[in-house]
C-alpha positions as CSV (number, residue, x, y, z in Angstrom):
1,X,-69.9,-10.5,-48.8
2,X,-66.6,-9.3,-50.4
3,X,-66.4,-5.4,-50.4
4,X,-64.5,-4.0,-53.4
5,X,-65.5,-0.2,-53.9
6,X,-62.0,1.2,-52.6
7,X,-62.4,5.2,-53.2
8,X,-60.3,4.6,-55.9
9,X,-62.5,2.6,-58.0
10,X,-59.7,0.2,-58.7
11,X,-62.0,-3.3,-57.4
12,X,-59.4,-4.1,-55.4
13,X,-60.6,-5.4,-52.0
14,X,-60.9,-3.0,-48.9
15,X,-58.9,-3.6,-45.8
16,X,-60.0,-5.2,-42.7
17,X,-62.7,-4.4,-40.1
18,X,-61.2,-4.5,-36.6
19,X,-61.3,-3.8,-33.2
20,X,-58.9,-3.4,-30.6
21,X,-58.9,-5.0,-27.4
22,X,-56.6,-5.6,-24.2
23,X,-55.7,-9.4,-25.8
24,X,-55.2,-7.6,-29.2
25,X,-56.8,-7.0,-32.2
26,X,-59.6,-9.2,-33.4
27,X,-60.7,-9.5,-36.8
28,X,-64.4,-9.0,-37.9
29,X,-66.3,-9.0,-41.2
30,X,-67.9,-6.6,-43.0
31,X,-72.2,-6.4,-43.7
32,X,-74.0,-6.2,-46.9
33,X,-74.9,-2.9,-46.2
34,X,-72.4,-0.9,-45.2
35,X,-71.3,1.8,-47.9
36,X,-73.3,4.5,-48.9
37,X,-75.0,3.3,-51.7
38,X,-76.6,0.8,-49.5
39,X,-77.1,3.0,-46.5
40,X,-79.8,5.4,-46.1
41,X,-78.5,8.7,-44.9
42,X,-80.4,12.2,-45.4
43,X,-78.8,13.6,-48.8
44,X,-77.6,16.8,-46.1
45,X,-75.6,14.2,-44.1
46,X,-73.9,12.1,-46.7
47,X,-72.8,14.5,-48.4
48,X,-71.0,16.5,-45.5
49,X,-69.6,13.1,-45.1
50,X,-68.4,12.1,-48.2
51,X,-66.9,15.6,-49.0
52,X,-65.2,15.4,-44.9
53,X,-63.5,11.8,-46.3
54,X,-62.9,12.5,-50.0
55,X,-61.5,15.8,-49.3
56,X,-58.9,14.4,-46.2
57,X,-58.2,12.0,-48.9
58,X,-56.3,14.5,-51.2
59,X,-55.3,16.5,-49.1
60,X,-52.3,14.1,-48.6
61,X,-49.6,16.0,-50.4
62,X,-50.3,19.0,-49.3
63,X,-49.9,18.1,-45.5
64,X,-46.6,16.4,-46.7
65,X,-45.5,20.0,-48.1
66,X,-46.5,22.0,-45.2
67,X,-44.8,19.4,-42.7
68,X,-48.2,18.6,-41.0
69,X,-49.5,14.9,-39.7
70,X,-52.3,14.0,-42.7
71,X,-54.8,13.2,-40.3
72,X,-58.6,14.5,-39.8
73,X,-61.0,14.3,-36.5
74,X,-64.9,14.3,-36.5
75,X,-67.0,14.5,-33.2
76,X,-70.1,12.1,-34.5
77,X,-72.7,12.3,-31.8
78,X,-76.4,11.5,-31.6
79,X,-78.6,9.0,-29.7
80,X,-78.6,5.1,-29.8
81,X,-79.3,3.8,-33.5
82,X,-79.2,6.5,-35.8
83,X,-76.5,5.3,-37.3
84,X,-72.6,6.8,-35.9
85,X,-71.2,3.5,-36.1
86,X,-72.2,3.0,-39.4
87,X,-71.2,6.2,-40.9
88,X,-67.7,5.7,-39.8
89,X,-67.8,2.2,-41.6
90,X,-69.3,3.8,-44.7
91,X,-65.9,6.5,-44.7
92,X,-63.7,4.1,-44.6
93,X,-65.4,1.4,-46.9
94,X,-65.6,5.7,-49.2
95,X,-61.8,5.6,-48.4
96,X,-60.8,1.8,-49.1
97,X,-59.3,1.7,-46.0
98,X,-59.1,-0.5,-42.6
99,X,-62.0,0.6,-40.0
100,X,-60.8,0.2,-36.6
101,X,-62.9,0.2,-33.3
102,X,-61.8,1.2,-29.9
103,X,-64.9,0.5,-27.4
104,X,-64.6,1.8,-24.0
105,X,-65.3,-0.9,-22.2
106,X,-61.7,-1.7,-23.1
107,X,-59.6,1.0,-22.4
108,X,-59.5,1.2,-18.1
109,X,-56.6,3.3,-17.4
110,X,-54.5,5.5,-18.8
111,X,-51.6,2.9,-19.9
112,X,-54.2,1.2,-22.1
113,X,-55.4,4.2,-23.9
114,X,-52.1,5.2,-24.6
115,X,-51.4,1.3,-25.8
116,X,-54.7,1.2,-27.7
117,X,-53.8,4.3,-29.9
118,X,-50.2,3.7,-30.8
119,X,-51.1,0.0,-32.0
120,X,-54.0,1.0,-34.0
121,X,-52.3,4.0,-35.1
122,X,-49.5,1.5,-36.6
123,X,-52.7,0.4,-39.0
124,X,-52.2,3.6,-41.2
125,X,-54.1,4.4,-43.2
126,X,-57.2,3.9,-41.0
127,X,-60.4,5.2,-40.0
128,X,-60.2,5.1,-36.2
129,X,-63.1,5.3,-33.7
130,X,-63.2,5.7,-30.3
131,X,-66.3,4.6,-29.3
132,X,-68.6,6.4,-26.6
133,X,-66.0,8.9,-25.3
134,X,-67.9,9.9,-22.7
135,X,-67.4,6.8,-21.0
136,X,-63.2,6.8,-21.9
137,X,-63.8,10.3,-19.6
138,X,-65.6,8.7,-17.0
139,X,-62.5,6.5,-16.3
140,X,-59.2,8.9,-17.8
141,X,-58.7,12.4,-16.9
142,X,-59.9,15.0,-19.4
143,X,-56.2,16.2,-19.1
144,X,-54.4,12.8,-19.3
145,X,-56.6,11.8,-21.7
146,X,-56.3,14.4,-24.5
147,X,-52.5,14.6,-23.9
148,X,-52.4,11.6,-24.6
149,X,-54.6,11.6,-27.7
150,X,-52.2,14.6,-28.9
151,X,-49.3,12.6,-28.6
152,X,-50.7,9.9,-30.7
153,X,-52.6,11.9,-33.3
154,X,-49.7,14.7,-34.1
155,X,-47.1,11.6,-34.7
156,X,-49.3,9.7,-37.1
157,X,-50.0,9.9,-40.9
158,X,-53.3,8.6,-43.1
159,X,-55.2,8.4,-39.9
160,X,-58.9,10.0,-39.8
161,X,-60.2,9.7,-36.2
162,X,-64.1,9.5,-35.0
163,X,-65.3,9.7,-31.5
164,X,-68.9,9.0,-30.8
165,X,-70.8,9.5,-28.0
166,X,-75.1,9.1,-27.6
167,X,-74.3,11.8,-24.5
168,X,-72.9,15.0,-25.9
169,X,-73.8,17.1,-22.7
170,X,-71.2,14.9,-20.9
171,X,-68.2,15.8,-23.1
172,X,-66.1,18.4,-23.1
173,X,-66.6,19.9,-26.9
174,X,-64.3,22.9,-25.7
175,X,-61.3,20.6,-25.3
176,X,-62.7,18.5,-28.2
177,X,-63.7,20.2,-31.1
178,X,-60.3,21.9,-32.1
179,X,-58.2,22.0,-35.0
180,X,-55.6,19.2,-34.4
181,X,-57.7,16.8,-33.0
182,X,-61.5,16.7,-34.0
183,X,-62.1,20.0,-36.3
184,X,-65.7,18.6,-37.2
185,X,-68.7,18.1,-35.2
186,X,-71.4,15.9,-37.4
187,X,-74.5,15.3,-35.5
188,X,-77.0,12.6,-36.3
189,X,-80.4,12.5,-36.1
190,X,-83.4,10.0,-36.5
191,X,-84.2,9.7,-39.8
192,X,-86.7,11.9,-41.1
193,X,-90.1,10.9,-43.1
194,X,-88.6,11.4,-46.7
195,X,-85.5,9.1,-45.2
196,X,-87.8,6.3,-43.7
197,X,-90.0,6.2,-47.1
198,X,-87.0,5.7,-49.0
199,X,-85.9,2.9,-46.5
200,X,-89.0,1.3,-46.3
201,X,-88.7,1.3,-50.3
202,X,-85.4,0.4,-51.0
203,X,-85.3,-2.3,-48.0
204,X,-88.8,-3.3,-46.8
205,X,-90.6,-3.2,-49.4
206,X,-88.8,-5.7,-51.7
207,X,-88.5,-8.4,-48.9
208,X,-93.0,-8.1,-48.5
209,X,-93.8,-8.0,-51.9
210,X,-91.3,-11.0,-52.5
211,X,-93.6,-13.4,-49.4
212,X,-96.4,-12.5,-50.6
213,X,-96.1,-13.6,-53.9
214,X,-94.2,-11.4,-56.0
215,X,-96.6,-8.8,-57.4
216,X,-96.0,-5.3,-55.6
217,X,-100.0,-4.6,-56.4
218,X,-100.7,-7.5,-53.7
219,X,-99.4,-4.6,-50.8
220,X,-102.0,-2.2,-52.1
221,X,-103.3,-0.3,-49.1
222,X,-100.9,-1.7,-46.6
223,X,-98.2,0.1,-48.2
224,X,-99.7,3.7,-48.1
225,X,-100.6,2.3,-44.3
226,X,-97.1,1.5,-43.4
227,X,-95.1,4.5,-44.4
228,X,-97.8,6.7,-42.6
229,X,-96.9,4.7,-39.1
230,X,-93.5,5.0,-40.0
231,X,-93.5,8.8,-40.5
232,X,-96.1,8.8,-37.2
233,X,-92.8,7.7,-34.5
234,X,-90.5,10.5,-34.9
235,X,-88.3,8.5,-32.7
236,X,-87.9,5.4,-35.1
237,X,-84.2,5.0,-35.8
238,X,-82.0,3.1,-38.2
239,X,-81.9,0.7,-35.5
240,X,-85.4,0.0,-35.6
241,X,-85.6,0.2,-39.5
242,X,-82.9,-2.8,-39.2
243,X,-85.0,-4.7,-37.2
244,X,-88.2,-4.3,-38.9
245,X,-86.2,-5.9,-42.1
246,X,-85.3,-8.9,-39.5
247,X,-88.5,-9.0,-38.5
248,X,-89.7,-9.6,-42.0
249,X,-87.2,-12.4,-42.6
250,X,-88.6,-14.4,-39.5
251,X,-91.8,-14.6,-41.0
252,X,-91.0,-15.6,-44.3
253,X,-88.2,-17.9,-42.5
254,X,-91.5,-19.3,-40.5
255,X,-93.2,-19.6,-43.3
256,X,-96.7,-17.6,-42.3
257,X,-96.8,-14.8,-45.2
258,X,-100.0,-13.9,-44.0
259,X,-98.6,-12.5,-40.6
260,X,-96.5,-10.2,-42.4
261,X,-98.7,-6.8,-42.6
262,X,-99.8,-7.1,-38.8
263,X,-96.7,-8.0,-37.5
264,X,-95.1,-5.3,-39.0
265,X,-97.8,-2.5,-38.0
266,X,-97.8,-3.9,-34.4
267,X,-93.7,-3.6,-34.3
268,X,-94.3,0.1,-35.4
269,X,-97.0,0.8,-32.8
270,X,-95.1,-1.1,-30.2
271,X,-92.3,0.8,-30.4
272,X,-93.5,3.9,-29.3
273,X,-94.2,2.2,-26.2
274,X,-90.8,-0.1,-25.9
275,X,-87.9,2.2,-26.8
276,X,-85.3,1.5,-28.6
277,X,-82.8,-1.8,-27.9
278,X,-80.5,0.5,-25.1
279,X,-83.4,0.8,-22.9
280,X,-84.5,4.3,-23.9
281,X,-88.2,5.4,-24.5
282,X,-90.1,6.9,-26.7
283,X,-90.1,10.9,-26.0
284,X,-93.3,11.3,-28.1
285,X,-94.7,8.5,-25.7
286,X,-97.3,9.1,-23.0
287,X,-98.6,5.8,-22.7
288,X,-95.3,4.8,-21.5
289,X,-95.8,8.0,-18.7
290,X,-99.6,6.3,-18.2
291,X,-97.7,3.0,-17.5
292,X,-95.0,4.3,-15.2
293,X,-97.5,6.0,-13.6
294,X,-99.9,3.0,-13.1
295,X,-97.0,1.5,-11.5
296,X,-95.5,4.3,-9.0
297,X,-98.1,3.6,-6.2
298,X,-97.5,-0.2,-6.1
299,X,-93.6,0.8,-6.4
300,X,-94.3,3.3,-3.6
301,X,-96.2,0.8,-1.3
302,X,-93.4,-1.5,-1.8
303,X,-90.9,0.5,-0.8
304,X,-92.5,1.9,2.1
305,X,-93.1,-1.9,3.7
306,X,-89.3,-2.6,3.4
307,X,-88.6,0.7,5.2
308,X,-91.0,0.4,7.7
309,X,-89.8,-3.3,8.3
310,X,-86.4,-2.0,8.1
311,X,-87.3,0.7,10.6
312,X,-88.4,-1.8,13.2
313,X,-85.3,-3.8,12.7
314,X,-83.8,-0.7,13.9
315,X,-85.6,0.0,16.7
316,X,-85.5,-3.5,18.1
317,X,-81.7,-3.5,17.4
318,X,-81.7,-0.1,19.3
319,X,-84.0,-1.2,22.2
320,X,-82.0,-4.4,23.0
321,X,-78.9,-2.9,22.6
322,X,-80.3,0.1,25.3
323,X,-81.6,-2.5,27.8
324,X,-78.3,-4.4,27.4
325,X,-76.7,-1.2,28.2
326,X,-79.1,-0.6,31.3
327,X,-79.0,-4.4,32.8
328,X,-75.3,-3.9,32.4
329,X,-74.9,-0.7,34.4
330,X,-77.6,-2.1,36.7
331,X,-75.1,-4.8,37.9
332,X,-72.1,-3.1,38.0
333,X,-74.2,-0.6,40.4
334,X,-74.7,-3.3,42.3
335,X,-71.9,-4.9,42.6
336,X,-70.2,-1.5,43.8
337,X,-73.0,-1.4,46.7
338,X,-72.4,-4.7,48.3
339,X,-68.3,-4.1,47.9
């Protein structure tokens, strides 16, 4: 798809989506739903948003007058799927500018953050994100790591920095939310039931009334069905909402229409169970508790045979190595008796 809603309304084509790595930048594409008209966001979050980008966006000359870098920093935190990667592409699709990704399984060591931010800060004007800081932290000193960051960020114009992190508790917001570096905190949440309603209308819906014939009357019921076990799973995210739409592709793709309703009201029930695609559960779930807890005393039993196996090892190793030690003191007693 070719993007061409710069901020400016011009039509002139965006920049690139990128993302740094050690062998250098590589080049990706953007998705058919990446800006905010084609994003679902809460009208509370998209708004902060657009009014954090638009306003960094004129605030150009005045920076230039009062001798300041023209930069911005938001903390966008949240768990897995509820959209942080995607709001930062939506800002700089808002912006018309280049979105650039740092992920932190790149960045090792100090010498490669500091490398990482002085090339993609040579990408002006960007959107920048550092992607999952608390890991960067787990690997760079707090210290080292925001001197750096200052270093960078204080020397560089038309650059509006994200970090995003699913673990908040782990970073240090002290150090990190600060004027100069990331002044605003923007936390995401999983959509809510007016959210998920207007997703499953604007994306879900189209794509079901389309395989089953055309005619949105042929949903009827199903419809008033669905949206009640989407608003039932608090913890459905974006994420989730994206696959449900795949999931509706592969049945038209296989060609069984008839399919489509259950499928999609056993993904919704099955997700409570499952978690989310990083491995997480359900919070609201106890039949994933019931499940773990079906499973502890066969876990248990396991792992007390390997230790008492491993505890016999032990003992044997023990025992021989004592009557090695005897037999051997045993004949060097000897020995010294008949010298």
């Amino acid at each position: 798809m070719s993007n061409t809603s710069g901020a400016d309304g011009s039509g002139a084509p965006v920049a690139k989506l990128l993302q740094w790595s050690r062998s250098g930048m590589i080049t990706g594409s953007w998705g058919p739903y990446e800006n905010f008209e084609s994003l679902v966001f809460s009208a509370a979050l998209q708004t902060q948003l657009q009014k954090l980008a638009l306003g960094f966006l004129g605030a150009q000359d005045f920076c230039a007058k009062a001798k300041l870098p023209w930069r911005r920093g938001a903390f966008v935190f949240g768990p897995g799927g509820v959209g942080k990667s995607a709001a930062s592409r939506a800002v700089a699709l808002l912006l018309g500018w280049q979105h650039i990704t740092i992920p932190a399984h790149e960045v090792l060591d100090t010498p490669q953050l500091t490398r990482a931010l002085f090339e993609c800060a040579r990408h002006s004007p960007s959107v920048v994100v550092l992607d999952n800081i608390d890991q960067f932290l787990t690997r760079i000193d707090e210290t080292d790591f925001f001197d750096i960051f200052d270093l960078v960020s204080e020397r560089s114009d038309g650059i509006f920095w994200v970090v995003t992190s699913r673990k908040p508790e782990l970073v240090p917001k002290n150090q990190l939310v600060r004027p100069g570096r990331f002044e605003e905190a923007v936390r995401l949440t999983p959509p809510s039931a007016d959210v998920k309603k207007k997703y499953y209308e604007n994306h879900l819906e189209p794509f079901m009334v389309a395989a089953l014939g055309g005619q949105p009357e042929t949903l009827g019921a199903s419809k008033l069905e669905h949206i009640a076990l989407l608003e039932s799973n608090p913890d459905l995210s974006y994420a989730h909402l994206q696959e449900m739409r795949l999931l509706i592709a592969k049945v038209i793709m296989d060609g069984d229409p008839e399919k489509l309703v259950p499928e999609f009201q056993m993904f919704c029930q099955e997700q409570v169970i499952a978690g989310d695609r990083w491995g997480s559960p359900s919070s609201q779930s106890h039949e994933l508790e019931d499940r773990v807890r079906l499973s502890d005393p066969r876990l248990l039993m396991s792992a007390l045979h390997i230790t008492d196996a491993f505890k016999k090892i032990v003992e044997a190793t023990i025992s021989n190595a004592t009557d090695a030690i005897k037999g051997a003191q045993s004949a060097s007693s000897n020995s010294g008796s008949s010298s």
